[in-house]
C-alpha positions in Angstrom: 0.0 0.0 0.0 1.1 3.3 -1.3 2.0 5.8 1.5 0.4 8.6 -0.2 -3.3 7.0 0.4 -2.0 7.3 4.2 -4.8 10.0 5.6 -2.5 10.9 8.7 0.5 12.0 6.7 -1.5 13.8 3.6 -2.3 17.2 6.5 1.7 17.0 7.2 2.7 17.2 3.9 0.3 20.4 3.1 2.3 23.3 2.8 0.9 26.5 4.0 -0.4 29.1 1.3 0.3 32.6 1.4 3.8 34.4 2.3 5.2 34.3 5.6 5.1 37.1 7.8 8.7 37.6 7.6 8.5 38.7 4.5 6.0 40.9 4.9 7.6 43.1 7.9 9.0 45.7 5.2 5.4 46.8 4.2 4.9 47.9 7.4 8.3 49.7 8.3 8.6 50.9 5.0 5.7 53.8 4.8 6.2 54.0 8.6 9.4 55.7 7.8 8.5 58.8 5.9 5.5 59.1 8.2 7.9 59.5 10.8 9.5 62.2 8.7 6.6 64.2 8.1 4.7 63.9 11.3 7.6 64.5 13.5 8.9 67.9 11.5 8.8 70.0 14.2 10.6 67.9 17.0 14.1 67.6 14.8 15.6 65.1 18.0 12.5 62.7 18.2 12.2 62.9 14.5 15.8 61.8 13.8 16.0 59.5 17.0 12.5 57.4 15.4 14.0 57.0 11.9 17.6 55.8 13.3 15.8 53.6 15.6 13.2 52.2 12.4 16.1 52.1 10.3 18.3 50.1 12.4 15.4 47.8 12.8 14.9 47.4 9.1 18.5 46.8 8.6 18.6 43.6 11.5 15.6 42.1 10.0 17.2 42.4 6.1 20.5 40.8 8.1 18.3 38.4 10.4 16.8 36.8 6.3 20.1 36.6 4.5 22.6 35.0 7.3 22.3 31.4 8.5 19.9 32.2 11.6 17.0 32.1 9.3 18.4 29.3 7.2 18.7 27.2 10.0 15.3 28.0 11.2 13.1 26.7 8.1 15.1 23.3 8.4 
């Protein structure tokens, strides 16, 4: 008998449709950060302490999806 008739493993091997949320982090950091720029125009320090802070952010997550942490992870 054929495992593929095997109800039990047929849900396992289902892969999930859709992207993962991972990947889908930049759409919401990305408009956030000229939001930041125009809503924060007249508080200079807060303004350019919020981008740093979002861009920094943006940076470790692009770093976190190309080194070996996430690699290691979807193993």
């Amino acid at each position: 008998m054929s495992s593929s008739s095997d109800p039990s493993k047929a849900g396992m091997e289902r892969k999930k449709k859709g992207a993962p949320i991972k990947f889908l982090v930049p759409l919401i950091y990305a408009p956030a950060l000229p939001l930041i720029r125009l809503s924060l125009r007249h508080q200079p320090v807060l303004r350019d302490r919020l981008f740093g802070l979002v861009l920094a952010g943006a940076f470790a997550h692009g770093f976190y999806l190309v080194t070996d942490i996430y690699d290691a992870e979807s193993k």
